[in-house]
PyMOL CGO cylinders between C-alpha atoms (Angstrom):
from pymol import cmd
from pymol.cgo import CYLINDER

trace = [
    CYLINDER, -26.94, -26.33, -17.22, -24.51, -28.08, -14.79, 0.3, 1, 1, 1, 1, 1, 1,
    CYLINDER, -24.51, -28.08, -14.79, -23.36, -26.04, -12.01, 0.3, 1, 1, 1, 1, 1, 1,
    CYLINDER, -23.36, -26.04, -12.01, -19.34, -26.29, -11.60, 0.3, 1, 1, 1, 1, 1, 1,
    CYLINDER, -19.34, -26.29, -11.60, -17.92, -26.10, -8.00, 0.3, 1, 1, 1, 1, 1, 1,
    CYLINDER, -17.92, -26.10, -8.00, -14.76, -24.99, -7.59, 0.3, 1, 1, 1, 1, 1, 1,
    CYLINDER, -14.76, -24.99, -7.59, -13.44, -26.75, -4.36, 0.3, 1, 1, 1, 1, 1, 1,
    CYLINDER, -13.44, -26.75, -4.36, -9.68, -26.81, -4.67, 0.3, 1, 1, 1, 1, 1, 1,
    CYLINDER, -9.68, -26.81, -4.67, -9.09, -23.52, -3.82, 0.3, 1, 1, 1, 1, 1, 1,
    CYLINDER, -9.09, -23.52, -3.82, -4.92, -23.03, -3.24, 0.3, 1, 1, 1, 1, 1, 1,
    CYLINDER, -4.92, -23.03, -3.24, -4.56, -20.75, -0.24, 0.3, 1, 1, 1, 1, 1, 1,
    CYLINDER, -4.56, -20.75, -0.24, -2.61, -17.56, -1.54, 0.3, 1, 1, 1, 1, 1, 1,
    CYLINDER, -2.61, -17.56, -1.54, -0.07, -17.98, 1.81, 0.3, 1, 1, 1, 1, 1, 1,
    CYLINDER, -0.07, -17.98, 1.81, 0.99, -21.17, -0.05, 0.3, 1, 1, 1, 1, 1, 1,
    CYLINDER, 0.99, -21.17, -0.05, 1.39, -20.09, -3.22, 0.3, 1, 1, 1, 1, 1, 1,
    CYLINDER, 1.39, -20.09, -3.22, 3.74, -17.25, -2.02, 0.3, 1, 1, 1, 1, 1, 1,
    CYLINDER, 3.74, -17.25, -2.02, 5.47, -19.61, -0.20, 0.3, 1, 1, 1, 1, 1, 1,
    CYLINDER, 5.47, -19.61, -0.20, 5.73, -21.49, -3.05, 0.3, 1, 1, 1, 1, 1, 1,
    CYLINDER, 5.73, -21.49, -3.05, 6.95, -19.09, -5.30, 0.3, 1, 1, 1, 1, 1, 1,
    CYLINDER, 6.95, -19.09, -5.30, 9.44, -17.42, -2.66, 0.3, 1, 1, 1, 1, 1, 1,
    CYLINDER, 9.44, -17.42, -2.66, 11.29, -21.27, -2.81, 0.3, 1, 1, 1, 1, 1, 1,
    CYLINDER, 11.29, -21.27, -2.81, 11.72, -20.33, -6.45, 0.3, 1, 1, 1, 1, 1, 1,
    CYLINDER, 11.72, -20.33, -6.45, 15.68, -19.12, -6.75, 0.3, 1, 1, 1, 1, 1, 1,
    CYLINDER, 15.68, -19.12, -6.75, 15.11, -16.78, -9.73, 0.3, 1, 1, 1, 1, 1, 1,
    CYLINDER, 15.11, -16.78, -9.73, 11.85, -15.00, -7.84, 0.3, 1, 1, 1, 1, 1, 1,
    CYLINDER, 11.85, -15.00, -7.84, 14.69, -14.76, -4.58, 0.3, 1, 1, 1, 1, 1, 1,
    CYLINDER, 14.69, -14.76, -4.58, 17.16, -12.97, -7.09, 0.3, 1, 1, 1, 1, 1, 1,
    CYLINDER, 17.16, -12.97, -7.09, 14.50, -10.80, -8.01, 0.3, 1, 1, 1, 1, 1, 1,
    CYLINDER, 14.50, -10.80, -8.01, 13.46, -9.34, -5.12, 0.3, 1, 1, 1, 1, 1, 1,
    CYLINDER, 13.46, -9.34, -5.12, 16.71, -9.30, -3.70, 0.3, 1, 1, 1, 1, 1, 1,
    CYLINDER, 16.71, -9.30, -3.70, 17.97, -6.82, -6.61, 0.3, 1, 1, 1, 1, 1, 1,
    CYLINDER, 17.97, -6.82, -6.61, 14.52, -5.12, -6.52, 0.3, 1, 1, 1, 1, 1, 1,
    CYLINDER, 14.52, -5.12, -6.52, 15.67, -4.93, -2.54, 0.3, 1, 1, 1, 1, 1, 1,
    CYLINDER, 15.67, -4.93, -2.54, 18.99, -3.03, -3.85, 0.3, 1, 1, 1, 1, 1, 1,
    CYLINDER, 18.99, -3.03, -3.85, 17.63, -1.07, -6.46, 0.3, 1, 1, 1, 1, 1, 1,
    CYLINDER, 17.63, -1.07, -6.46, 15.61, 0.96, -3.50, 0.3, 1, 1, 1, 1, 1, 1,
    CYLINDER, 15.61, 0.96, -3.50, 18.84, 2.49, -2.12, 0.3, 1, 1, 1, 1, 1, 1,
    CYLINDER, 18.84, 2.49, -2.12, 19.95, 3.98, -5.50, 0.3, 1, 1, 1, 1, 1, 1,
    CYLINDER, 19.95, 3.98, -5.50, 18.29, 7.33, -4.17, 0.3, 1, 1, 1, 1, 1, 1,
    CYLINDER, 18.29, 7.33, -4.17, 20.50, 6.96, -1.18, 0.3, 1, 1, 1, 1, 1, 1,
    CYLINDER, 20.50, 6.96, -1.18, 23.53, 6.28, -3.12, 0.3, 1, 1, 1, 1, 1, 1,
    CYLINDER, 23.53, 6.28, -3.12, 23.33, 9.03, -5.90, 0.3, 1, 1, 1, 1, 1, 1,
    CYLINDER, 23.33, 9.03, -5.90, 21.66, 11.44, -4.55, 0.3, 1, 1, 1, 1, 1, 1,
    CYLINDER, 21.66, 11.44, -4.55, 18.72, 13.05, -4.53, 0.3, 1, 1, 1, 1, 1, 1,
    CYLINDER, 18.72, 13.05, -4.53, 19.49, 15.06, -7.73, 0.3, 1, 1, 1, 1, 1, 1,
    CYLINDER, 19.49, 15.06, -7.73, 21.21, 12.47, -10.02, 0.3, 1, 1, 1, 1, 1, 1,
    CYLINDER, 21.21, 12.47, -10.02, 18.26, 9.84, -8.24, 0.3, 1, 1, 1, 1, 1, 1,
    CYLINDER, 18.26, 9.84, -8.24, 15.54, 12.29, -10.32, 0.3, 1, 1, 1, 1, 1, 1,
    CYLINDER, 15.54, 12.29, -10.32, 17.58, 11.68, -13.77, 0.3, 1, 1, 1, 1, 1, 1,
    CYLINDER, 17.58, 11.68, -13.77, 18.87, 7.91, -13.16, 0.3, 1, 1, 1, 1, 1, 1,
    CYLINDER, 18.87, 7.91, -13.16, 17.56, 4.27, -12.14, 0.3, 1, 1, 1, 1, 1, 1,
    CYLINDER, 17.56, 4.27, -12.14, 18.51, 0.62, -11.82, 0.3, 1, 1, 1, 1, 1, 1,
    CYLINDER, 18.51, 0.62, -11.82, 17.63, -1.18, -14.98, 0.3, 1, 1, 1, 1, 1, 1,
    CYLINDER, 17.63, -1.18, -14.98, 19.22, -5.01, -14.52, 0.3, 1, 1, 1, 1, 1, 1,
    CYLINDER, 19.22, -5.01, -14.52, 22.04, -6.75, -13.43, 0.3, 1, 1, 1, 1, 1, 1,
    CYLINDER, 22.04, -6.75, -13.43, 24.70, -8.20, -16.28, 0.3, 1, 1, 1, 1, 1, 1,
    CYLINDER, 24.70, -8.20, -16.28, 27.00, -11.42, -15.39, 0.3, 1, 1, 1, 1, 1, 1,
    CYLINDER, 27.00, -11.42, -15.39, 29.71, -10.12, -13.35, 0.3, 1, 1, 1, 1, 1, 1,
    CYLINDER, 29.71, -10.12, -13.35, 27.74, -8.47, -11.27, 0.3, 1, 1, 1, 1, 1, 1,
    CYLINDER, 27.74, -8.47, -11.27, 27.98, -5.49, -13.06, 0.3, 1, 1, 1, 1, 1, 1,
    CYLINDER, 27.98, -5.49, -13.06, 25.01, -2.82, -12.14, 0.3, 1, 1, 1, 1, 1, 1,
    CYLINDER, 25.01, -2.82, -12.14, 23.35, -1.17, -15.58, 0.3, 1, 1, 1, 1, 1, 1,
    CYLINDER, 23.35, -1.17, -15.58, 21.84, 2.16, -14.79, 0.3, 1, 1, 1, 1, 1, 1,
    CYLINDER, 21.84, 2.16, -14.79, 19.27, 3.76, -16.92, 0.3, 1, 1, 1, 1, 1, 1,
    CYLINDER, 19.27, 3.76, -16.92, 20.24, 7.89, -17.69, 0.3, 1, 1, 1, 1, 1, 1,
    CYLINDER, 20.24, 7.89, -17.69, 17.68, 10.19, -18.86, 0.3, 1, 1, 1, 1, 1, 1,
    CYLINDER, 17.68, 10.19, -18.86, 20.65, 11.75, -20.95, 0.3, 1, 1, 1, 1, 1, 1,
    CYLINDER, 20.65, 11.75, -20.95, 24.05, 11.21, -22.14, 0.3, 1, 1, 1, 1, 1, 1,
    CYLINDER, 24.05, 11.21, -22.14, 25.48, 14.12, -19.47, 0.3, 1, 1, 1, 1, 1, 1,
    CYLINDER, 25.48, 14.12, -19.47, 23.55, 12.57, -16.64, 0.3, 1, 1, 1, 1, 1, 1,
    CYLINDER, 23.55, 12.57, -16.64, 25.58, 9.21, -17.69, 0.3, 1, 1, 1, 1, 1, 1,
    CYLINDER, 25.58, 9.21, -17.69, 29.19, 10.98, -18.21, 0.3, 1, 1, 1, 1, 1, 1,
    CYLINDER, 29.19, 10.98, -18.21, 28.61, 12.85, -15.12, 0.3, 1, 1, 1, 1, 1, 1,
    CYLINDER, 28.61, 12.85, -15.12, 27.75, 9.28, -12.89, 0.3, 1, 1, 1, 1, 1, 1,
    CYLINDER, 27.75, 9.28, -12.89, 30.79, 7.77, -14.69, 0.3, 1, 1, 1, 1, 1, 1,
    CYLINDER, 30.79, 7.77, -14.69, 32.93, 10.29, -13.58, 0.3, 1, 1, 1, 1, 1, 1,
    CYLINDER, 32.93, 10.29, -13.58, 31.69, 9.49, -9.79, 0.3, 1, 1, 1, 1, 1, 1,
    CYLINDER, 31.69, 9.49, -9.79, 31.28, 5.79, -10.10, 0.3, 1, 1, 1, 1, 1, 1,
    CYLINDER, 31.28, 5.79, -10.10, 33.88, 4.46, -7.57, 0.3, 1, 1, 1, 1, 1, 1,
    CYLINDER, 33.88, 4.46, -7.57, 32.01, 6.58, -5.18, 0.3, 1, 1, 1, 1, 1, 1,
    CYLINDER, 32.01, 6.58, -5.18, 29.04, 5.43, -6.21, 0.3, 1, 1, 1, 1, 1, 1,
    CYLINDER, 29.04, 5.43, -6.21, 30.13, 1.87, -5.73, 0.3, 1, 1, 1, 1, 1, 1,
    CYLINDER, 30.13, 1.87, -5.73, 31.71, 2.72, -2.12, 0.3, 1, 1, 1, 1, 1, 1,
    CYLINDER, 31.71, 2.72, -2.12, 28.46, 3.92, -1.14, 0.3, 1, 1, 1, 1, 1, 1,
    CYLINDER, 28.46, 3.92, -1.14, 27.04, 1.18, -2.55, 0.3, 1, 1, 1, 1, 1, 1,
    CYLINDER, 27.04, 1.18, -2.55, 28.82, -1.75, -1.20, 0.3, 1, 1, 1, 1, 1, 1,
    CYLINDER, 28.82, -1.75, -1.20, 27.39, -1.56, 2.55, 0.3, 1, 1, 1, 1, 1, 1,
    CYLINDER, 27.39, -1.56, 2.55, 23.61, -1.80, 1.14, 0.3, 1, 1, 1, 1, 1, 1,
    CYLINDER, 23.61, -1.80, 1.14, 24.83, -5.02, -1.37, 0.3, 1, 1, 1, 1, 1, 1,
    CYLINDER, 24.83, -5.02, -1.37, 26.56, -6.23, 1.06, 0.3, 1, 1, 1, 1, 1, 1,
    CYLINDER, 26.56, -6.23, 1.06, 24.29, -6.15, 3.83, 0.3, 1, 1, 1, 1, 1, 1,
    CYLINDER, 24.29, -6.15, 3.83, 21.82, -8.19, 0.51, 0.3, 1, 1, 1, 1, 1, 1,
    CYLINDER, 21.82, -8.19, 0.51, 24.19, -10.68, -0.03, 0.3, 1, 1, 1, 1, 1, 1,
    CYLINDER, 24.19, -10.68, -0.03, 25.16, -9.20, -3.78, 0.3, 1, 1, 1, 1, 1, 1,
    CYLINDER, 25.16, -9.20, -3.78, 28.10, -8.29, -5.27, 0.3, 1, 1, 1, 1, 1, 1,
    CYLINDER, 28.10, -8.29, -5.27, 28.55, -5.22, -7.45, 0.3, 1, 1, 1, 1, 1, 1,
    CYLINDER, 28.55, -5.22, -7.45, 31.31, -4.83, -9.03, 0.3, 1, 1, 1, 1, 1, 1,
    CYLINDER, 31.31, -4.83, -9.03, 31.08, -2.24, -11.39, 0.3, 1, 1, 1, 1, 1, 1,
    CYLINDER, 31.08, -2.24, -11.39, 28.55, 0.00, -12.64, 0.3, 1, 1, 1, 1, 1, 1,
    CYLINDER, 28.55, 0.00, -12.64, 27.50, 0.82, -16.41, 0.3, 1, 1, 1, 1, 1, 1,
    CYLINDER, 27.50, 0.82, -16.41, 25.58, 3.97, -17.49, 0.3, 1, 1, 1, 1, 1, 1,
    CYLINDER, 25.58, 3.97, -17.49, 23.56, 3.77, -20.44, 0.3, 1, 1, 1, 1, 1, 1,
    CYLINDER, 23.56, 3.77, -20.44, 21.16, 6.65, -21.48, 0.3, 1, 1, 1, 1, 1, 1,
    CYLINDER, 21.16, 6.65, -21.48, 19.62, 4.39, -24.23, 0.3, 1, 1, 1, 1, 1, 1,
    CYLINDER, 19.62, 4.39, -24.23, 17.73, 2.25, -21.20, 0.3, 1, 1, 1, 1, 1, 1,
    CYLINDER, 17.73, 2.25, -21.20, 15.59, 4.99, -19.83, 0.3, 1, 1, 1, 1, 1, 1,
    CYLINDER, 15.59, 4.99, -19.83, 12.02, 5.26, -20.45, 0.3, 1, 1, 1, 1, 1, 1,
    CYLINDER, 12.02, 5.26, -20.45, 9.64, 7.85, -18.33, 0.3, 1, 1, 1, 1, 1, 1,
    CYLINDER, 9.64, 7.85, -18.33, 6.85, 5.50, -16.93, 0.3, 1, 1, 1, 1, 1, 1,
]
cmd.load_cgo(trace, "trace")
């Protein structure tokens, strides 16, 4: 049997550095980045019963609701939601312009 040596080993510093070049993995983990201060912005109890689920063109925020109330109720906030918003996408280098609650996105894992 003929013994195979694996020699060219890529170092995994490179291939993050690599990938991190990439400008969809930068959008990525800039938005990942963002979706960390929801808690901040809602609150801690609307934080329990919503989440960030993607970004749309227009940089328009899509936020997963466990329930159609929990979704009315954020909609009924949302330019407060996007004030308090704005300083941690801005400080990201994102625009958000508006905000869309959707109870259909939410899953519980």
């Amino acid at each position: 049997m003929k013994r195979i040596l694996y020699t060219k080993f890529q170092n995994i510093d490179d291939i993050i550095a690599e990938l991190s070049k990439k400008k969809e993995i930068k959008r990525a983990i800039t938005r990942s980045n963002l979706y960390k201060f929801w808690k901040q912005t809602a609150g801690e109890k609307f934080a329990q019963n919503s989440k960030p689920y993607s970004m749309l063109k227009g940089s328009i925020m899509v936020i997963a609701c466990e329930t159609p109330i929990v979704a009315q109720e954020l909609m009924l906030r949302k330019n407060q939601l996007l004030a308090k918003l704005k300083p941690f996408a801005e400080s990201l280098h994102i625009k958000v312009t508006d905000l869309k609650f959707d109870s259909k996105k939410w899953s519980n894992d």
